[in-house]
N, CA, C and O atoms as a Tripos MOL2 file, in Angstrom:
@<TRIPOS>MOLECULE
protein
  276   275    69     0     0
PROTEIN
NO_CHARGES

@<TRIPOS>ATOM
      1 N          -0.4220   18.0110    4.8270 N.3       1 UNK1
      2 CA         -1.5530   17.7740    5.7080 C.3       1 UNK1
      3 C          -1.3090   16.4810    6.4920 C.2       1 UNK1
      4 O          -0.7510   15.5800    5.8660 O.2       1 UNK1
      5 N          -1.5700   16.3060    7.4880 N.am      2 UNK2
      6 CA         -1.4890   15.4080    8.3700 C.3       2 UNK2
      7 C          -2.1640   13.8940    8.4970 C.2       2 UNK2
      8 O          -2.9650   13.7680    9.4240 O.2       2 UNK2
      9 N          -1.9640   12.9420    7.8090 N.am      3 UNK3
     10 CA         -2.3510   11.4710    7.9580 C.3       3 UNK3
     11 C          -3.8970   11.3770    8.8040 C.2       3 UNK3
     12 O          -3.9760   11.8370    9.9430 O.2       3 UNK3
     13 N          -5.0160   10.7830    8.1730 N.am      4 UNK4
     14 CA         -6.0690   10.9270    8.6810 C.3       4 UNK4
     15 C          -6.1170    9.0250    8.9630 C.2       4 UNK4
     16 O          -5.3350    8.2190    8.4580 O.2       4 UNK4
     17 N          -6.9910    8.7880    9.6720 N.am      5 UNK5
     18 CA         -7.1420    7.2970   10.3390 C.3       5 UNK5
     19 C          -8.5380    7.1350   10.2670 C.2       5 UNK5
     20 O          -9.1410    7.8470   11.0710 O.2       5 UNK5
     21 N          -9.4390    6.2120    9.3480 N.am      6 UNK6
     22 CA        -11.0810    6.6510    9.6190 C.3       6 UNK6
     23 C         -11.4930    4.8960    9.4330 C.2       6 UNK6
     24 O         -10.6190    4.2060    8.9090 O.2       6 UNK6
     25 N         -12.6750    4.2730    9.8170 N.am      7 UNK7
     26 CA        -12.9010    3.3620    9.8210 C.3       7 UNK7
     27 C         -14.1830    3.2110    8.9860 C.2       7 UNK7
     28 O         -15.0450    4.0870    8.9280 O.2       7 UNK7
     29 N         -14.2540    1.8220    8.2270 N.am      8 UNK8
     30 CA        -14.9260    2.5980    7.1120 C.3       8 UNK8
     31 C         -15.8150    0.7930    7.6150 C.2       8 UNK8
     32 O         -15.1100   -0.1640    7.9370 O.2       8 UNK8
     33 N         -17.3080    0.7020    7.5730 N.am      9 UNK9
     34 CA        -18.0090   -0.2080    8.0860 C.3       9 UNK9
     35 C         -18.4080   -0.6500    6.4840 C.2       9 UNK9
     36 O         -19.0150   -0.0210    5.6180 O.2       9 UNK9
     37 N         -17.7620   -2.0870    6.4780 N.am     10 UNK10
     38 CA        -17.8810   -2.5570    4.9760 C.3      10 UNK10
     39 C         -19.1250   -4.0660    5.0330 C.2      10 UNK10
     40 O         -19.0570   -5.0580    5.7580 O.2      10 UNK10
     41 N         -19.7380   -3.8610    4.4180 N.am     11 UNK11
     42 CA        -20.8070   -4.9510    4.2190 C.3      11 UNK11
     43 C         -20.7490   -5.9190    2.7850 C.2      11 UNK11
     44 O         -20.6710   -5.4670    1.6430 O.2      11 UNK11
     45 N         -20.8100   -7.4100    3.1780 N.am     12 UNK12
     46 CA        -21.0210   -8.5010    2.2080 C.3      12 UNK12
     47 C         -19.6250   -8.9500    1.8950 C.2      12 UNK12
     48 O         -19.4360   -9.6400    0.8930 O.2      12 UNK12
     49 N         -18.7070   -8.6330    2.6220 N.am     13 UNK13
     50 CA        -17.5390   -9.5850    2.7980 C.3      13 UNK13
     51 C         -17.7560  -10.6450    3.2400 C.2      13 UNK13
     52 O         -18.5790  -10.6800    4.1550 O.2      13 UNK13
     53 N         -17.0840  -12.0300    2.7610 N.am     14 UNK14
     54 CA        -17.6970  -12.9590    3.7770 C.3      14 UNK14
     55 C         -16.4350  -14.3050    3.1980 C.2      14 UNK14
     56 O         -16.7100  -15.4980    3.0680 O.2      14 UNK14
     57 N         -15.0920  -13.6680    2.9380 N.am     15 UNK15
     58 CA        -13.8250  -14.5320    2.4620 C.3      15 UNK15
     59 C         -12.8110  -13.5490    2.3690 C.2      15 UNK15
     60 O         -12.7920  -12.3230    2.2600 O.2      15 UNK15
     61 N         -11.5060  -14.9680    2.4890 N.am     16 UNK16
     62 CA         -9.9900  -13.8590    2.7640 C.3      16 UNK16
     63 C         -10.1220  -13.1140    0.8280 C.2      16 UNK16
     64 O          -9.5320  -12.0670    0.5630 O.2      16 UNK16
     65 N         -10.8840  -13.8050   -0.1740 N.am     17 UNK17
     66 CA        -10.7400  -13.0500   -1.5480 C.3      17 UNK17
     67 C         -11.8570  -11.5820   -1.3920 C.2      17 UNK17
     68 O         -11.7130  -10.5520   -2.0500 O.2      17 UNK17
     69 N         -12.7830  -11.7880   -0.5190 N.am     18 UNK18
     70 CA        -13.4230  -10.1950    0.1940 C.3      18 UNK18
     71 C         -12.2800   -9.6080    0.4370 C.2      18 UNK18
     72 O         -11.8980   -8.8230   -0.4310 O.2      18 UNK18
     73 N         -11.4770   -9.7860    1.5600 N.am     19 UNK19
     74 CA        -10.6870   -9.0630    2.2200 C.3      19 UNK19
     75 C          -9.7870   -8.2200    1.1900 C.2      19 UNK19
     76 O          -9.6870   -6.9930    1.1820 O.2      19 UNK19
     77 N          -8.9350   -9.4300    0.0280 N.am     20 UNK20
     78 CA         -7.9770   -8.5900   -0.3090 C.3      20 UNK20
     79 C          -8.4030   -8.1600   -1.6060 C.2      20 UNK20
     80 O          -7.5700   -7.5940   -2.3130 O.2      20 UNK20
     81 N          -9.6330   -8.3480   -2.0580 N.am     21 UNK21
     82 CA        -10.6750   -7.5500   -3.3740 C.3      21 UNK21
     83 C         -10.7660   -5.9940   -2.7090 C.2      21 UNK21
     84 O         -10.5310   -5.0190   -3.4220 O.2      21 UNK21
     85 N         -11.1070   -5.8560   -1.3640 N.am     22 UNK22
     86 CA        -11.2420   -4.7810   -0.7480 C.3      22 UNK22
     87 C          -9.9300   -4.0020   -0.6290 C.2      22 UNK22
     88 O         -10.0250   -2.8810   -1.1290 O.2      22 UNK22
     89 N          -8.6550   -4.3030   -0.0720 N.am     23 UNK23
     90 CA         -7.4900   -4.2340    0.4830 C.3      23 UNK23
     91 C          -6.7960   -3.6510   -1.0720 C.2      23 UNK23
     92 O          -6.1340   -2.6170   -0.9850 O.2      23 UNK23
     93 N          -6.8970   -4.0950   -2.0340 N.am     24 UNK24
     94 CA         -6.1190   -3.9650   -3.1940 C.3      24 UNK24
     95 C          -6.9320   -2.8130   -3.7390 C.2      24 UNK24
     96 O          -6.3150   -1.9300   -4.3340 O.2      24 UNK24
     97 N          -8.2000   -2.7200   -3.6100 N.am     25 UNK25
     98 CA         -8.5260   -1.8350   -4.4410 C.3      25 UNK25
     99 C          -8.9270   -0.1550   -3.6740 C.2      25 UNK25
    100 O          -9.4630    0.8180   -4.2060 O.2      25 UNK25
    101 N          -8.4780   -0.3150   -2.4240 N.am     26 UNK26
    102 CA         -8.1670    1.1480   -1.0040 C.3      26 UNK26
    103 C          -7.1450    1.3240   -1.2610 C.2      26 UNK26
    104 O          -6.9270    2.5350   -1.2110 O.2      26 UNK26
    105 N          -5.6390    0.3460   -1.7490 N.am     27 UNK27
    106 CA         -4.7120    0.5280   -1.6640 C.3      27 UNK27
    107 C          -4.0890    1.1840   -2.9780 C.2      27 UNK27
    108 O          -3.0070    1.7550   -3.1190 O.2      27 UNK27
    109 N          -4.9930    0.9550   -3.7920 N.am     28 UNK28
    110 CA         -4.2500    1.2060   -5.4120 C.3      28 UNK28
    111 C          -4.9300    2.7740   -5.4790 C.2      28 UNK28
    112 O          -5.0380    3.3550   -6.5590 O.2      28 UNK28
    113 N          -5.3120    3.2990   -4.3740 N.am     29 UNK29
    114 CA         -5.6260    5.3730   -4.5460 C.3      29 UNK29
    115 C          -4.6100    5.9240   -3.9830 C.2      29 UNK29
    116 O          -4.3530    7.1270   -4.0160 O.2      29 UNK29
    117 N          -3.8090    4.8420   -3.2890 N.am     30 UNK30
    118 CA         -2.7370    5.5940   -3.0030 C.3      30 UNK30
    119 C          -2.2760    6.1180   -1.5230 C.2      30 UNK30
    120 O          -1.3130    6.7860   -1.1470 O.2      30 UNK30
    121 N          -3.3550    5.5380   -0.8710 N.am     31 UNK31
    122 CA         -3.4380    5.3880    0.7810 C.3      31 UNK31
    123 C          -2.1110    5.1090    1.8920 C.2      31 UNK31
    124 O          -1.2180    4.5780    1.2310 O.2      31 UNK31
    125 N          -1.8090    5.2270    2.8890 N.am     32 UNK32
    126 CA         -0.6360    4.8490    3.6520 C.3      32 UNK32
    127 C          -0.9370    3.2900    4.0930 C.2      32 UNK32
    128 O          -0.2430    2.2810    3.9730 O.2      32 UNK32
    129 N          -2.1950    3.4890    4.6300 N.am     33 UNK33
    130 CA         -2.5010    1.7730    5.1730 C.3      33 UNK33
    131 C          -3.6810    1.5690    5.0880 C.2      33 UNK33
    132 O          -4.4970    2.4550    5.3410 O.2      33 UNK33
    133 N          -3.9800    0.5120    4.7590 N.am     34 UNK34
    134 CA         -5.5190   -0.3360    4.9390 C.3      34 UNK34
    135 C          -5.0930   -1.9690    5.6520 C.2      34 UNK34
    136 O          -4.3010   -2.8610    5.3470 O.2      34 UNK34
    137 N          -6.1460   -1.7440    6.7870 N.am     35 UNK35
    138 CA         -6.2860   -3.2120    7.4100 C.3      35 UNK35
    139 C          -7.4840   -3.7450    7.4380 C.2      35 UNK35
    140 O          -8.1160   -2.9070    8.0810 O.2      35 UNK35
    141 N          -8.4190   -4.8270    7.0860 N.am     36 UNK36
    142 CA         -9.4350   -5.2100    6.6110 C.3      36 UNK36
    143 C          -9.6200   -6.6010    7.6250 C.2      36 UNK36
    144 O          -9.1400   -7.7310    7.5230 O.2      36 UNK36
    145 N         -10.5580   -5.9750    8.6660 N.am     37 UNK37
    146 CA        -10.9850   -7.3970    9.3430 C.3      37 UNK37
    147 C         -12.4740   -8.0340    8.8120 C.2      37 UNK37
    148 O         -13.6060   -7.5550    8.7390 O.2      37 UNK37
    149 N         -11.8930   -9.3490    8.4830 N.am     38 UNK38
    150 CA        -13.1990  -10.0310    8.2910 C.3      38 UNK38
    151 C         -14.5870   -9.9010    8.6240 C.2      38 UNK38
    152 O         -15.5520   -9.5250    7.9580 O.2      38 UNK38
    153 N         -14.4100  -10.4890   10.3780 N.am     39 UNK39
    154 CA        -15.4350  -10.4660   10.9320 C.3      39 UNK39
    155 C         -16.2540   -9.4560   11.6850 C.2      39 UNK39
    156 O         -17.3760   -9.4790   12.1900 O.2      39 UNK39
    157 N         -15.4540   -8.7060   11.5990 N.am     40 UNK40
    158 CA        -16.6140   -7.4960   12.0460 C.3      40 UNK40
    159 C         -16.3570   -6.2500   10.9410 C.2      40 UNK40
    160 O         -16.5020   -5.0710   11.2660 O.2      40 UNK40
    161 N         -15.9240   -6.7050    9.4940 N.am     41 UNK41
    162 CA        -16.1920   -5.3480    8.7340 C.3      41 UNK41
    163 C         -15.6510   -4.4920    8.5470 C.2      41 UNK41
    164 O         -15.7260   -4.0210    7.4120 O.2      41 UNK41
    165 N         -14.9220   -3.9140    9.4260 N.am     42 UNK42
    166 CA        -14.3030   -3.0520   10.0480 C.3      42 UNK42
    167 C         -12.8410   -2.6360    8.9400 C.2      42 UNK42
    168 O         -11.7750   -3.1940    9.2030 O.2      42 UNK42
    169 N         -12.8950   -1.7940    7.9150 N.am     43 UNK43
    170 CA        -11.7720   -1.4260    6.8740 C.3      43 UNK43
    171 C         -11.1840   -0.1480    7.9170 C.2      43 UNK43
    172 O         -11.8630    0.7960    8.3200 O.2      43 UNK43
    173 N         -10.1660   -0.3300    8.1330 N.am     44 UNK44
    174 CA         -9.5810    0.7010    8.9370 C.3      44 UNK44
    175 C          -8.3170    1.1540    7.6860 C.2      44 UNK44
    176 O          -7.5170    0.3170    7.2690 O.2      44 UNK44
    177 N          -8.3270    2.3560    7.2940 N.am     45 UNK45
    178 CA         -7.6890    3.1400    6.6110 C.3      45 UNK45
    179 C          -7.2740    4.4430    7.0250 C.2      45 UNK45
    180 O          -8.0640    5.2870    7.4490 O.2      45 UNK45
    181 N          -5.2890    4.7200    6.8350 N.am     46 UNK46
    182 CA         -4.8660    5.7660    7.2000 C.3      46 UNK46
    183 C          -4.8150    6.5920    6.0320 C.2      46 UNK46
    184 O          -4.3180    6.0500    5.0450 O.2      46 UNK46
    185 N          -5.1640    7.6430    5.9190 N.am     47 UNK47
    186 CA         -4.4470    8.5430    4.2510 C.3      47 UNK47
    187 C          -4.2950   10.2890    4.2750 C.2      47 UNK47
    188 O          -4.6820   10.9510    5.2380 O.2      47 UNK47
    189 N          -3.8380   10.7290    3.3820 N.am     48 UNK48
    190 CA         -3.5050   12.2960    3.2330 C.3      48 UNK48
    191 C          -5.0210   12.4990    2.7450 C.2      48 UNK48
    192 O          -5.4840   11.7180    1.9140 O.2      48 UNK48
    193 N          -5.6350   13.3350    3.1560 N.am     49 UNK49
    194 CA         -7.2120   13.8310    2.9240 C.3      49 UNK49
    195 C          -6.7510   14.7890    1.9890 C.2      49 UNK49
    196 O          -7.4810   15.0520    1.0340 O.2      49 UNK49
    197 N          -5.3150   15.5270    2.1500 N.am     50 UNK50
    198 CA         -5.3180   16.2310    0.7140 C.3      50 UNK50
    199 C          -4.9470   15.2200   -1.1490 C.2      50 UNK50
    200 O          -4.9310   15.6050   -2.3180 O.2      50 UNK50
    201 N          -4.7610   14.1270   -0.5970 N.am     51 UNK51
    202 CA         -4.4400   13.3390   -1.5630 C.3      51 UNK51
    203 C          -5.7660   12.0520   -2.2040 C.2      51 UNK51
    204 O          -5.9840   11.5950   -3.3260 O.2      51 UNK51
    205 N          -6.3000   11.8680   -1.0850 N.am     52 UNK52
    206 CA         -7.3660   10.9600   -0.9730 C.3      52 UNK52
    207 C          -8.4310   11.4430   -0.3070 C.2      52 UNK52
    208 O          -8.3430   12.0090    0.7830 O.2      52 UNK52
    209 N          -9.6390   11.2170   -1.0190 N.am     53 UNK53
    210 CA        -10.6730   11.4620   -0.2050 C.3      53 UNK53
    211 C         -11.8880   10.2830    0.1050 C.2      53 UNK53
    212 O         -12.1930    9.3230   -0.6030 O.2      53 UNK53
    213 N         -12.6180   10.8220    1.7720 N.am     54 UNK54
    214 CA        -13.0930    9.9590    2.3360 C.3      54 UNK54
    215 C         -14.1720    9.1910    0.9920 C.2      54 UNK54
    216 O         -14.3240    7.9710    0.9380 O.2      54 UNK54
    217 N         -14.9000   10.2550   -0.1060 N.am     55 UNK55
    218 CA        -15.3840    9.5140   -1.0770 C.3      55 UNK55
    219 C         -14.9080    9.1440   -1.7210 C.2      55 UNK55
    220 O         -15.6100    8.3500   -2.3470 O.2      55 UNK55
    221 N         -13.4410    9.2290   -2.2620 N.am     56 UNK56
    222 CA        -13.1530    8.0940   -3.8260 C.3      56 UNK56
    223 C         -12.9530    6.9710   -2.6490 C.2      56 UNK56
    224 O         -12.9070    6.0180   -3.4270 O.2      56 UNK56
    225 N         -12.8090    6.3990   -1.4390 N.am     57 UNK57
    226 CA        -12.4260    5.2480   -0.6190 C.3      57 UNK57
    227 C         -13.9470    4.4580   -0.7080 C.2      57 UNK57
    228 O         -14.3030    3.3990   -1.2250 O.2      57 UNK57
    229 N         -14.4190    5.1660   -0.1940 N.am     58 UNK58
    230 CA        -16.3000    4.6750   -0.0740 C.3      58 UNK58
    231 C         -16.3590    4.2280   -2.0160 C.2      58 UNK58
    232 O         -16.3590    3.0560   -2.3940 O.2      58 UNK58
    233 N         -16.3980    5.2770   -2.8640 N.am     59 UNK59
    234 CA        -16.6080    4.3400   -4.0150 C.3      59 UNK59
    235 C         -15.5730    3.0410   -4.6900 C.2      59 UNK59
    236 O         -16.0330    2.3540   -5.6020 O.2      59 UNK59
    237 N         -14.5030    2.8440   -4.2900 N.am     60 UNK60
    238 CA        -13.5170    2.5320   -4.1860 C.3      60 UNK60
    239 C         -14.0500    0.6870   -3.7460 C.2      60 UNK60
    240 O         -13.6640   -0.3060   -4.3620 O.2      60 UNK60
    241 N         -14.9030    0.6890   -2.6650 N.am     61 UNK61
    242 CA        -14.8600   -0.3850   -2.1220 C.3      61 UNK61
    243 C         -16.8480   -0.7090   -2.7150 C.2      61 UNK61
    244 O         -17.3440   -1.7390   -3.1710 O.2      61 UNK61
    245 N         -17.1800   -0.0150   -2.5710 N.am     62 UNK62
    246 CA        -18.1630    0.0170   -3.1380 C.3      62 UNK62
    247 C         -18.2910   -0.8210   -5.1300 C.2      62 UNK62
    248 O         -19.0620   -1.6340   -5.6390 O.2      62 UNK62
    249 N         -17.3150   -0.1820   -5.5490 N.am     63 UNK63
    250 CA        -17.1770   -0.6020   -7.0100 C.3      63 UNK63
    251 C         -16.5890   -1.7340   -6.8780 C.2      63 UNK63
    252 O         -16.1740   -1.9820   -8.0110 O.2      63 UNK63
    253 N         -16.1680   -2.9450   -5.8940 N.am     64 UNK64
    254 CA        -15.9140   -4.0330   -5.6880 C.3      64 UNK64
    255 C         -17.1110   -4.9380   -5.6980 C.2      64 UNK64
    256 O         -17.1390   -6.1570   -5.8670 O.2      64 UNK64
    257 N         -18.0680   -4.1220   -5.4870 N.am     65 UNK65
    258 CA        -19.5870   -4.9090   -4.9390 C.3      65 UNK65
    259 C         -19.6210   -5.0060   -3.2280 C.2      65 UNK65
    260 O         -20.0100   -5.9790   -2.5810 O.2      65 UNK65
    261 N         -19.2520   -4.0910   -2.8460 N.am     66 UNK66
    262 CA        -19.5970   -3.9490   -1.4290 C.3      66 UNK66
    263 C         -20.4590   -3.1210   -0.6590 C.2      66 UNK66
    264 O         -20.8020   -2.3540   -1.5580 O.2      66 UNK66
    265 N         -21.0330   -2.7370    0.3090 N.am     67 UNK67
    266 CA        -21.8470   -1.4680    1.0100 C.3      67 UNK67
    267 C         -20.7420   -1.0500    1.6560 C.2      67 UNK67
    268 O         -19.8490   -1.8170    2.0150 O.2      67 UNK67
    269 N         -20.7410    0.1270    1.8300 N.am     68 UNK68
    270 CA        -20.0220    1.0100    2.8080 C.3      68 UNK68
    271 C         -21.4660    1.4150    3.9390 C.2      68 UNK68
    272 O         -22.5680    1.4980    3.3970 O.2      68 UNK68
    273 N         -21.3890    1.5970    5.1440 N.am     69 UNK69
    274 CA        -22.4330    2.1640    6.1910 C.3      69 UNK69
    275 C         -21.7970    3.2310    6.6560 C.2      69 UNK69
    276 O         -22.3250    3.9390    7.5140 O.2      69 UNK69
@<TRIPOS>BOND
     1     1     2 1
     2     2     3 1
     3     3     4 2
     4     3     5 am
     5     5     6 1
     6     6     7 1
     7     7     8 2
     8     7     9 am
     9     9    10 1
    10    10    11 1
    11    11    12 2
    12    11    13 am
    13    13    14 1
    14    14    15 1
    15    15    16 2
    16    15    17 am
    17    17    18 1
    18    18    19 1
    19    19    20 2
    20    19    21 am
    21    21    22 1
    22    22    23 1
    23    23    24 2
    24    23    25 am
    25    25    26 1
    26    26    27 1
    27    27    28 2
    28    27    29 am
    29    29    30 1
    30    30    31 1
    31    31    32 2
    32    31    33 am
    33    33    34 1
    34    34    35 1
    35    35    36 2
    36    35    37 am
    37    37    38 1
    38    38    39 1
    39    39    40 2
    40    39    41 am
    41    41    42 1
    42    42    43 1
    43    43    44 2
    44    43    45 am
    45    45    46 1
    46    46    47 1
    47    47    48 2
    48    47    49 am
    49    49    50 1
    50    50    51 1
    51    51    52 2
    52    51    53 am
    53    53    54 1
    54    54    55 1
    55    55    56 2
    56    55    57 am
    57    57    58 1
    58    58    59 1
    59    59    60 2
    60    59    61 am
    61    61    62 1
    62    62    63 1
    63    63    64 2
    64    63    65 am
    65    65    66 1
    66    66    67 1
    67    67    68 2
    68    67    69 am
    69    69    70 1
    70    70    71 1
    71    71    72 2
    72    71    73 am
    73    73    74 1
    74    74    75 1
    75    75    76 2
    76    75    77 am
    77    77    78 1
    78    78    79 1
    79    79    80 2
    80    79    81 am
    81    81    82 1
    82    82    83 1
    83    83    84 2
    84    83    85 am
    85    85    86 1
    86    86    87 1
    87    87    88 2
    88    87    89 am
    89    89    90 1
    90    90    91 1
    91    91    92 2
    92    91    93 am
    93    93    94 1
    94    94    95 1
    95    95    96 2
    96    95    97 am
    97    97    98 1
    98    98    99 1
    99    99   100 2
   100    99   101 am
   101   101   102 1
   102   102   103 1
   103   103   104 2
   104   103   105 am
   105   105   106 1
   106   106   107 1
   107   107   108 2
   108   107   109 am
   109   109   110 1
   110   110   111 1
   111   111   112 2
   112   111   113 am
   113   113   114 1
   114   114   115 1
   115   115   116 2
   116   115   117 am
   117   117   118 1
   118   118   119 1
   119   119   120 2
   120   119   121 am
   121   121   122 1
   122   122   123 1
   123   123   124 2
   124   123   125 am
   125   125   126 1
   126   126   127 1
   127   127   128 2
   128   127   129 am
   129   129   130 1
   130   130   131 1
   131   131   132 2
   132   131   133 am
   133   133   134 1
   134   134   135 1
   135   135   136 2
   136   135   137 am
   137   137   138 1
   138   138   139 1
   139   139   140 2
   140   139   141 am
   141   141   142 1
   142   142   143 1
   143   143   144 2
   144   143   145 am
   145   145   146 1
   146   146   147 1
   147   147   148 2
   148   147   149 am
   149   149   150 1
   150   150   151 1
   151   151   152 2
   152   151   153 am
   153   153   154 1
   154   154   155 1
   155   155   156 2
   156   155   157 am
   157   157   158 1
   158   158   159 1
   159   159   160 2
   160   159   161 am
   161   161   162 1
   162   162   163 1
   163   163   164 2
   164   163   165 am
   165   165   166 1
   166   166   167 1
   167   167   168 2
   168   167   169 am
   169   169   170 1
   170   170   171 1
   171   171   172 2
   172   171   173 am
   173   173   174 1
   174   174   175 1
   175   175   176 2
   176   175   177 am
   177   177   178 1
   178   178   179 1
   179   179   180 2
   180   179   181 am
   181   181   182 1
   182   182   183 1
   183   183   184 2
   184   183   185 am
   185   185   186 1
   186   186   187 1
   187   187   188 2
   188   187   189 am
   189   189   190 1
   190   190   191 1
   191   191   192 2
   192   191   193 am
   193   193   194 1
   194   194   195 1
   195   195   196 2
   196   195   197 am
   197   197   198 1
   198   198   199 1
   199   199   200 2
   200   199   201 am
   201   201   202 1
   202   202   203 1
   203   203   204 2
   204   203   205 am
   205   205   206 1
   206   206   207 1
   207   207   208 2
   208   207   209 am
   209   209   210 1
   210   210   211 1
   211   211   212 2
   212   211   213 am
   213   213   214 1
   214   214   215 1
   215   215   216 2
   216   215   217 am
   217   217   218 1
   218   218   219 1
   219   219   220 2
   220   219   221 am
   221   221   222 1
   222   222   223 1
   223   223   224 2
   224   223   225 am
   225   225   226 1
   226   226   227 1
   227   227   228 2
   228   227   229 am
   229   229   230 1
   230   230   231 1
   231   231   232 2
   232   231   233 am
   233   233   234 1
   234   234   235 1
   235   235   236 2
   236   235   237 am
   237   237   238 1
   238   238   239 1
   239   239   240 2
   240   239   241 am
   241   241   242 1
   242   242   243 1
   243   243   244 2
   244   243   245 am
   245   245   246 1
   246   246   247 1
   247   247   248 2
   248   247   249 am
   249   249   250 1
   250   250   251 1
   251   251   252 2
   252   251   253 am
   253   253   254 1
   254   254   255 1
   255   255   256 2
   256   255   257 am
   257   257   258 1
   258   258   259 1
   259   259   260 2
   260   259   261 am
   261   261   262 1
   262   262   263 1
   263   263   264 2
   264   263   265 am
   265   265   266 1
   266   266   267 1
   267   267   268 2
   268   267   269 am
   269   269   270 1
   270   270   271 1
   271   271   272 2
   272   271   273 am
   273   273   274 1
   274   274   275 1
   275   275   276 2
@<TRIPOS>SUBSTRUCTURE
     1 UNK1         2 RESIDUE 1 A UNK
     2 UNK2         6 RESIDUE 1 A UNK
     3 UNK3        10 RESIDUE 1 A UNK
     4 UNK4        14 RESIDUE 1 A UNK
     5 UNK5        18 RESIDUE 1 A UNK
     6 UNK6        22 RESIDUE 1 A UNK
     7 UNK7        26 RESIDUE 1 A UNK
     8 UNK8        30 RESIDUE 1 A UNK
     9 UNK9        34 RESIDUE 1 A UNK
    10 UNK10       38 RESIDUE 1 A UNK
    11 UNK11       42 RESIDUE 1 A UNK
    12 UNK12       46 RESIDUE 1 A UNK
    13 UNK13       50 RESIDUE 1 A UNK
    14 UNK14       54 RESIDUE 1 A UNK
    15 UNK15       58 RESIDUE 1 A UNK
    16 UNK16       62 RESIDUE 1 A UNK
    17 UNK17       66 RESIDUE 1 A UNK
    18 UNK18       70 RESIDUE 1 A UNK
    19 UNK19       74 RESIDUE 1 A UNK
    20 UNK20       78 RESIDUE 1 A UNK
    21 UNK21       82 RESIDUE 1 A UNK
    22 UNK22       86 RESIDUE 1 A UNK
    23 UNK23       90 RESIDUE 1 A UNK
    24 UNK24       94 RESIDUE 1 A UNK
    25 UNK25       98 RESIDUE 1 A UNK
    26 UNK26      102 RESIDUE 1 A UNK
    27 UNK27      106 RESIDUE 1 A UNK
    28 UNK28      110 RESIDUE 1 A UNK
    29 UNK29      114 RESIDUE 1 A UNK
    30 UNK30      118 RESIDUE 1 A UNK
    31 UNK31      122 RESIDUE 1 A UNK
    32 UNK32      126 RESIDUE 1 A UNK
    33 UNK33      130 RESIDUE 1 A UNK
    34 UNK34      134 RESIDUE 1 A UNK
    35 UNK35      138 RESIDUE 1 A UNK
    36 UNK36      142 RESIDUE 1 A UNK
    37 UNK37      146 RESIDUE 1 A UNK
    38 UNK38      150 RESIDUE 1 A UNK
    39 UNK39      154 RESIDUE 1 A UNK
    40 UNK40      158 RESIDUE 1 A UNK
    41 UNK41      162 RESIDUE 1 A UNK
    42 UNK42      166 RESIDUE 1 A UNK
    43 UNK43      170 RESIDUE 1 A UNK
    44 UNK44      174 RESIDUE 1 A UNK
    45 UNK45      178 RESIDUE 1 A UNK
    46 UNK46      182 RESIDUE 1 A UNK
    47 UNK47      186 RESIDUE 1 A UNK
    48 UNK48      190 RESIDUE 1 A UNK
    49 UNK49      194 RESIDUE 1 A UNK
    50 UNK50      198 RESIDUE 1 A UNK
    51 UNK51      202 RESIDUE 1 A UNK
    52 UNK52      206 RESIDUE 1 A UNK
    53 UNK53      210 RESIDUE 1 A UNK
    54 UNK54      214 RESIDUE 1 A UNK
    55 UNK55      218 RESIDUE 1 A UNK
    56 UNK56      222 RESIDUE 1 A UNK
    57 UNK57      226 RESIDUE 1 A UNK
    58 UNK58      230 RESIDUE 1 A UNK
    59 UNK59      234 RESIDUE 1 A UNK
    60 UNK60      238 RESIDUE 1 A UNK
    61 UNK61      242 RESIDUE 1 A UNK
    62 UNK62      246 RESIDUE 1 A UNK
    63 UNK63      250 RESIDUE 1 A UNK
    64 UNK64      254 RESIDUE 1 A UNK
    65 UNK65      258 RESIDUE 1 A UNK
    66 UNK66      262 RESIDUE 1 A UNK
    67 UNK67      266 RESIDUE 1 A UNK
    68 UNK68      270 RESIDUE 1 A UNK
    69 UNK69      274 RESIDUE 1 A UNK
């Protein structure tokens, strides 16, 4: 299946230990890429939708102590 690209609007980050609390724990499901901008939230993640799905990512960042929108 073909590499999906989705942007995932993350709330209550507010440090580079947000960023890579977030970054480490998108990355350890097994994803191609995660890029995590600070200031506007913005978790941009590429992945196999047959391998990963858009919900284990959402709980994923969520079980960090974050909101997903």
């Amino acid at each position: 299946m073909a590499a999906k690209t989705q942007v995932f609007k993350v709330g209550g980050m507010s440090c580079n230990h947000c960023v890579n609390a977030v970054k480490s724990a998108v990355s350890a499901l097994g994803v191609d890429d995660v890029d995590v901008e600070l200031k506007s939230g913005n978790v941009t993640v590429s992945y196999d939708p047959g391998k990963v799905t858009e919900e284990a990512i959402k709980k994923a960042i969520e079980e960090e102590g974050y909101t997903v929108e």
